[in-house]
C-alpha positions in Angstrom: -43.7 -47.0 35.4 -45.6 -49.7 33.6 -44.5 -50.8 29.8 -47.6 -49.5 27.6 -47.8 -52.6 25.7 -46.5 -56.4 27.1 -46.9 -59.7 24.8 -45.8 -62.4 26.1 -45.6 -66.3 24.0 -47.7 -64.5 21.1 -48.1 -68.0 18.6 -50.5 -68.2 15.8 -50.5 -70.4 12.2 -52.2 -70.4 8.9 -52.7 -74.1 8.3 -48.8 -75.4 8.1 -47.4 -71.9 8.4 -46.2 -70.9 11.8 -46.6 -66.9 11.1 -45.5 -66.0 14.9 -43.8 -68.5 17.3 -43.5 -67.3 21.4 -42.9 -63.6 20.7 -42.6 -61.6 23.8 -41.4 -57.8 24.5 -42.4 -54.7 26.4 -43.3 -51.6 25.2 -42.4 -48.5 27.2 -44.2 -44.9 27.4 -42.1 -42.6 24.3 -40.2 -45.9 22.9 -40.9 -46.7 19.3 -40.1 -50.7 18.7 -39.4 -51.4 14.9 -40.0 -54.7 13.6 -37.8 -56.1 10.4 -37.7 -59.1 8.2 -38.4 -60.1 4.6 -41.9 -60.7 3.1 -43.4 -63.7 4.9 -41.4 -63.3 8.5 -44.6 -63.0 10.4 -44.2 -59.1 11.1 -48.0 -58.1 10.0 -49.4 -61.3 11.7 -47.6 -59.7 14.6 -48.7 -56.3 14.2 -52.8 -57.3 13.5 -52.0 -59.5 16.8 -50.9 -56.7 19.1 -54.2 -54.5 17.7 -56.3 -56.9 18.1 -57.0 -57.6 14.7 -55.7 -60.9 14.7 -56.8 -64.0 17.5 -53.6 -65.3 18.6 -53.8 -69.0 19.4 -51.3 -68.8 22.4 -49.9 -65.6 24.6 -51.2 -62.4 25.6 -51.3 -58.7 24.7 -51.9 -56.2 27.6 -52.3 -52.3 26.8 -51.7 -50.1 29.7 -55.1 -48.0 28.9 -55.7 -44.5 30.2 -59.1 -45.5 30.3 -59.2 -48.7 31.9 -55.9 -49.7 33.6 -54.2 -52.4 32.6 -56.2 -54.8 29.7 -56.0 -57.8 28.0 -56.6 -56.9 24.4 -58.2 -60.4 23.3 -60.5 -60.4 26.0 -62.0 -57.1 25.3 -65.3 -56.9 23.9 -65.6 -55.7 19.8 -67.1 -52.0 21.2 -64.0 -51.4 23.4 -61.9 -52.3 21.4 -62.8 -50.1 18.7 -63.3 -47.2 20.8 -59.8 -47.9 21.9 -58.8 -47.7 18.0 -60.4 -44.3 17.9 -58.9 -42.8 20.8 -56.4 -44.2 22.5 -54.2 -46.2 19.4 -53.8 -45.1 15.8 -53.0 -47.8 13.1 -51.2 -45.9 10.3 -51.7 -48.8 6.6 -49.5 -49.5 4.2 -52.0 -48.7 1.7 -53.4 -45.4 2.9 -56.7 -46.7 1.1 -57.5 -49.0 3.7 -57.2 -46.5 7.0 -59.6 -43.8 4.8 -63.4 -42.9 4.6 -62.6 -42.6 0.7 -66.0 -41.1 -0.1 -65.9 -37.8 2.2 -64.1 -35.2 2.3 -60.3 -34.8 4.1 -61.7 -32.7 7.1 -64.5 -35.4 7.6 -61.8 -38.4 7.6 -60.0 -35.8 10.8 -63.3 -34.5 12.3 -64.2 -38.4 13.2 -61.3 -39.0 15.1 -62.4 -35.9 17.2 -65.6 -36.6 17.1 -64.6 -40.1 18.9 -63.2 -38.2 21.6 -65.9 -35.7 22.5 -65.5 -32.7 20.1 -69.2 -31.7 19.2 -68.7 -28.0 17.4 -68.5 -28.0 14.5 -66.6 -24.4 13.7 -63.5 -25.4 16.2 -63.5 -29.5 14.8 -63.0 -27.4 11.3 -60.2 -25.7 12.5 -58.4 -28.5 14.1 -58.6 -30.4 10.9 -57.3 -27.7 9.0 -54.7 -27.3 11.5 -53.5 -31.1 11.2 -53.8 -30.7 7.5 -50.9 -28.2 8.1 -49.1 -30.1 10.0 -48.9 -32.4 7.6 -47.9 -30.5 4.6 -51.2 -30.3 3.0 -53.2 -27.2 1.4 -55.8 -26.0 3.5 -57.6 -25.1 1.1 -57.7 -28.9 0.5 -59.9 -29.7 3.1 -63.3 -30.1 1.5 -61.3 -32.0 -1.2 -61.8 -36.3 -1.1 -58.9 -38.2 -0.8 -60.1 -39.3 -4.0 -58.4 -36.2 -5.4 -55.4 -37.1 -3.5 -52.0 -38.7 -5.1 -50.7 -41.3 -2.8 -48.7 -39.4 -0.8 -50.7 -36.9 0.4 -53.2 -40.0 1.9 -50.8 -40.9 3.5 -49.7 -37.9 5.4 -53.8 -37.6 5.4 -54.1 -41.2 7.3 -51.4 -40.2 9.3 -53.6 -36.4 10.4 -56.7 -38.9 11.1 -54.6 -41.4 13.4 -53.1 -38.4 15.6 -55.4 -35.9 15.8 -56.6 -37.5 18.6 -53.5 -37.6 20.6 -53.2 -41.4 20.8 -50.8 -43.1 23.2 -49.8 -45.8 21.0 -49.5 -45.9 17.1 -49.2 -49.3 14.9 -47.2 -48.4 11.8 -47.6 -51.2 8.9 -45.0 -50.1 6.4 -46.3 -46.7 6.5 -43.5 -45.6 3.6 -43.9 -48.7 1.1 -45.3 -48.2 -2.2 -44.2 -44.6 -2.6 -41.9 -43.0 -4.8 -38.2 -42.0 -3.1 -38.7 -38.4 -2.8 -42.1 -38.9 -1.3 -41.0 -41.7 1.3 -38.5 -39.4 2.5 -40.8 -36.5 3.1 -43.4 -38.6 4.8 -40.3 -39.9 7.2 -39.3 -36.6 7.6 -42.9 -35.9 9.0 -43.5 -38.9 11.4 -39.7 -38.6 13.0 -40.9 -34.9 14.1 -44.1 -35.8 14.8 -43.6 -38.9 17.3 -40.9 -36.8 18.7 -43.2 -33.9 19.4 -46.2 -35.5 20.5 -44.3 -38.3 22.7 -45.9 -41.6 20.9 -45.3 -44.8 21.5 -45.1 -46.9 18.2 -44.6 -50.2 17.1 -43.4 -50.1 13.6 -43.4 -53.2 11.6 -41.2 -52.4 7.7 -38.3 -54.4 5.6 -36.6 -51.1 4.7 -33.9 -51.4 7.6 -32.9 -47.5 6.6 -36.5 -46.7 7.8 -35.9 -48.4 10.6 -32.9 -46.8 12.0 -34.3 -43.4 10.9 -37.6 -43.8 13.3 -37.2 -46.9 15.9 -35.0 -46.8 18.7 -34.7 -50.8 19.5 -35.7 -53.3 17.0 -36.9 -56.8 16.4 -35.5 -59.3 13.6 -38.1 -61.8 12.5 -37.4 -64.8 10.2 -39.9 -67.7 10.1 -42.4 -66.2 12.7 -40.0 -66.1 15.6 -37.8 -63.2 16.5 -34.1 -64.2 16.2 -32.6 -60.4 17.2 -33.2 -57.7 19.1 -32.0 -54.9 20.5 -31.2 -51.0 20.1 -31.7 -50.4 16.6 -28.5 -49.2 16.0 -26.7 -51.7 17.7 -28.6 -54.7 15.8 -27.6 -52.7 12.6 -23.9 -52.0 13.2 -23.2 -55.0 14.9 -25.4 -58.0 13.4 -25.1 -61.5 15.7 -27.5 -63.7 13.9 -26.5 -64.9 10.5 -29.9 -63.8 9.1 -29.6 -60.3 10.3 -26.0 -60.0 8.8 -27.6 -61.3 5.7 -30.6 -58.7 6.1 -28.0 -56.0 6.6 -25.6 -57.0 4.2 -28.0 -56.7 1.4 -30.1 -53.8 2.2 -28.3 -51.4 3.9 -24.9 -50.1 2.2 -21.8 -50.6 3.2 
């Protein structure tokens, strides 16, 4: 069996600023890989990196695609690599905003993602929408609605209907609960737990909230300064800390 996702001596800067520094890991088939650090550790540069969304100035990302075998993601062309985004990966915002046709209607933001992968009638790409919008805890009866109409949660669980309606094989997760209130953070949580475990995704899942972490990730990756200074099982990193910066991370986040 072949990791789904390898980088190997990922580097890139903004001017002065070294965002990622010779980050490497494998990704394997079911494993979701969390990514920790405060504001400014290089996590997102990381994440936009392994999508493709970022150049990297050193290293390499391959993706194990159903499609295509074994590909280097910087050397794909723009087309495949956006038809990849619309079938085979799902990339889940912060800001449920910015992964959202704002101006159509909920069933329109899920019928493209089936669209992308072949569905052509229109009566059963209704259905499946209104299924996912179930799945998510959503009305049906919302579907004709714009996320417009939306409060932040439900475009969230929304943006998260869109990204696996599809049945990707690999998810990127930018601190899919931040911004939202408590009660609605742990509902959406409750949601993607249950729904990477039922659909067998592979994730990458970059966040500062370690409680999120150990909740969804099974190993994990502690960033400080662009490079990654721990990793391990998440619960392992967690309960046992090596680095000083992770015991500092833990220390003052998680309670004791």
């Amino acid at each position: 069996m072949n990791p789904i996702l390898s980088a190997s001596g990922l580097g890139k800067r903004f001017g002065d600023r070294v965002a990622c520094r010779d980050v490497g890991f494998d990704l394997w088939p079911g494993e979701v890989l969390g990514v920790v650090g405060e504001s400014g550790s290089g996590k997102t540069t990381l994440l936009n990196c392994l999508a493709g969304r970022l150049h990297p100035e050193t290293g390499t990302v391959v993706y194990d695609s159903a499609a295509y075998g074994q590909v280097d993601v910087h050397d794909l062309s723009e087309a495949r690599r956006r038809l990849l985004s619309r079938t085979e990966w799902g990339f889940v915002n912060q800001d449920a905003r910015e992964g959202l046709r704002m101006g159509v209607s909920a069933g329109a933001n899920i019928g493209e993602r089936l669209m992308a992968i072949g569905a052509r009638h229109y009566g059963d790409i209704r259905r499946t929408a209104s299924e996912w919008l179930g799945r998510v805890e959503i009305e049906q009866d919302r579907l004709d609605d714009r996320p417009t109409t939306y409060s932040g949660g439900m475009r969230q669980r929304l943006q998260i209907a869109r990204n696996l309606v599809s049945g990707p094989r690999l998810v990127f997760m930018d601190e899919p609960t931040g911004g939202l209130d408590v009660s609605v953070q742990a509902r959406i949580l409750d949601l993607l737990r249950g729904l990477v475990e039922t659909l067998h995704l592979s994730a990458v899942l970059v966040t500062h909230d370690l409680g999120v972490a150990r909740l969804l990730t099974h190993r994990l990756m502690v960033m400080q300064g662009g490079r990654v200074v721990e990793e391990g099982l998440t619960d392992q990193v967690l309960d046992d800390p090596q680095d000083a910066y992770t015991q500092m991370l833990v220390a003052s986040i998680l309670p004791v």
